[in-house]
N, C-alpha and C positions, 0 to 999 in steps of 0.2 A: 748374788747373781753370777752366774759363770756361763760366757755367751765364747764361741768361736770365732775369729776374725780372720779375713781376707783381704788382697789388696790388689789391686790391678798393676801396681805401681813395682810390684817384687815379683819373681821368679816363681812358677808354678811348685810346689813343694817335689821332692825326689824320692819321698816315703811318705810311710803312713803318719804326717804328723798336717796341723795347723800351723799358720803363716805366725800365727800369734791367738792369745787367750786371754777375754778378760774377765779379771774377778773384782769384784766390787767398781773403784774407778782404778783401779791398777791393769797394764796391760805389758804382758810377760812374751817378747817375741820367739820363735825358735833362732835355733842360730842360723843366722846367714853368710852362705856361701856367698861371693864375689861373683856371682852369674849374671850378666850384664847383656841383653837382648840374647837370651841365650848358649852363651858362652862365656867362658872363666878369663879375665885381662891378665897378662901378660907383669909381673914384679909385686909388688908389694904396695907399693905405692896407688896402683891404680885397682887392685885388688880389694885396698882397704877401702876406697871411696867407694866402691861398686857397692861392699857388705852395708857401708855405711846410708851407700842411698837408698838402698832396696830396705834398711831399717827407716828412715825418713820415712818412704815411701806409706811402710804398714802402717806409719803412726799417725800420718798425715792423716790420711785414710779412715784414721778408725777413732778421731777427736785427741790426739796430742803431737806431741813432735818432740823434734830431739831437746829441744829444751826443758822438755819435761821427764827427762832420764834421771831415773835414780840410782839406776846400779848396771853396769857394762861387765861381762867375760869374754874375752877375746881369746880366743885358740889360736896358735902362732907356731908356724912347724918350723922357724932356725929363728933362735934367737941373735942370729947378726940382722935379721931383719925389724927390729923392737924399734930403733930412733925414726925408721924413718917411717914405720907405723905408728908410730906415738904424735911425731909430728902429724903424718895425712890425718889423725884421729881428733888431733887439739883443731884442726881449724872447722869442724861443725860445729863448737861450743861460741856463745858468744859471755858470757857469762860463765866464770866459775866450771867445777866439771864435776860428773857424775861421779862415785866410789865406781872403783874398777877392781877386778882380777884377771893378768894374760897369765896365761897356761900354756907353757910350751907341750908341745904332744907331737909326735911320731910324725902322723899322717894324716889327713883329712879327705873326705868324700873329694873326687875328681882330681885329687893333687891339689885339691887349692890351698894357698899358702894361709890363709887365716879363716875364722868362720867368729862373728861376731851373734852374740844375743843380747837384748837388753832387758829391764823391768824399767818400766816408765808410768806417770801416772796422768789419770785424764785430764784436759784443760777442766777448768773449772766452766757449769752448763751445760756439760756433756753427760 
């Protein structure tokens, strides 16, 4: 089963792509931008909770949450901003934490400083 998913709760997309896709009970976000009632916050730190809630947001939304993340890439444009993304990043886990990969890279869509995607899987009954 491969259905398309939306969410009220994240940023309307800025291309041709979905909020998120899921296949079987796995559900594969795109990356998110820090876009927070329409516009990008200001550092790193409030940048990362935005990407982070807008992922909440889609999983919430569509039968999981962030506790059911299995795997994070974080796109990260200076790496002197890494600890204090890593921090704002550890406190949605309550439990343990997803496998990850950050990718430092050039530049991202609007200048945002990070753009986050995850693959998370469904609650169980979903």
């Amino acid at each position: 089963m491969l259905k398309r998913l939306t969410s009220k709760k994240a940023p309307k997309a800025i291309g041709a792509y979905s909020a998120a896709t899921q296949v079987n009970n796995l559900i594969y976000t795109s990356g998110q931008l820090p876009i927070k009632e329409g516009v990008i916050p200001q550092g790193i730190i409030e940048q990362t909770k935005a990407s982070m809630d807008n992922i909440q947001g889609i999983l919430t939304d569509n039968g999981s949450s962030v506790d059911y993340i299995v795997k994070t890439t974080a796109y990260i444009t200076d790496f002197a901003d890494f600890a204090d993304f890593d921090k704002t990043y550890q406190a949605y886990f309550k439990e343990g934490f997803p496998s990850r990969t950050a990718v430092l890279v050039s530049k991202l869509p609007k200048d945002a400083l990070i753009e986050i995607e995850v693959i998370a899987k469904m609650k169980e009954g979903n």
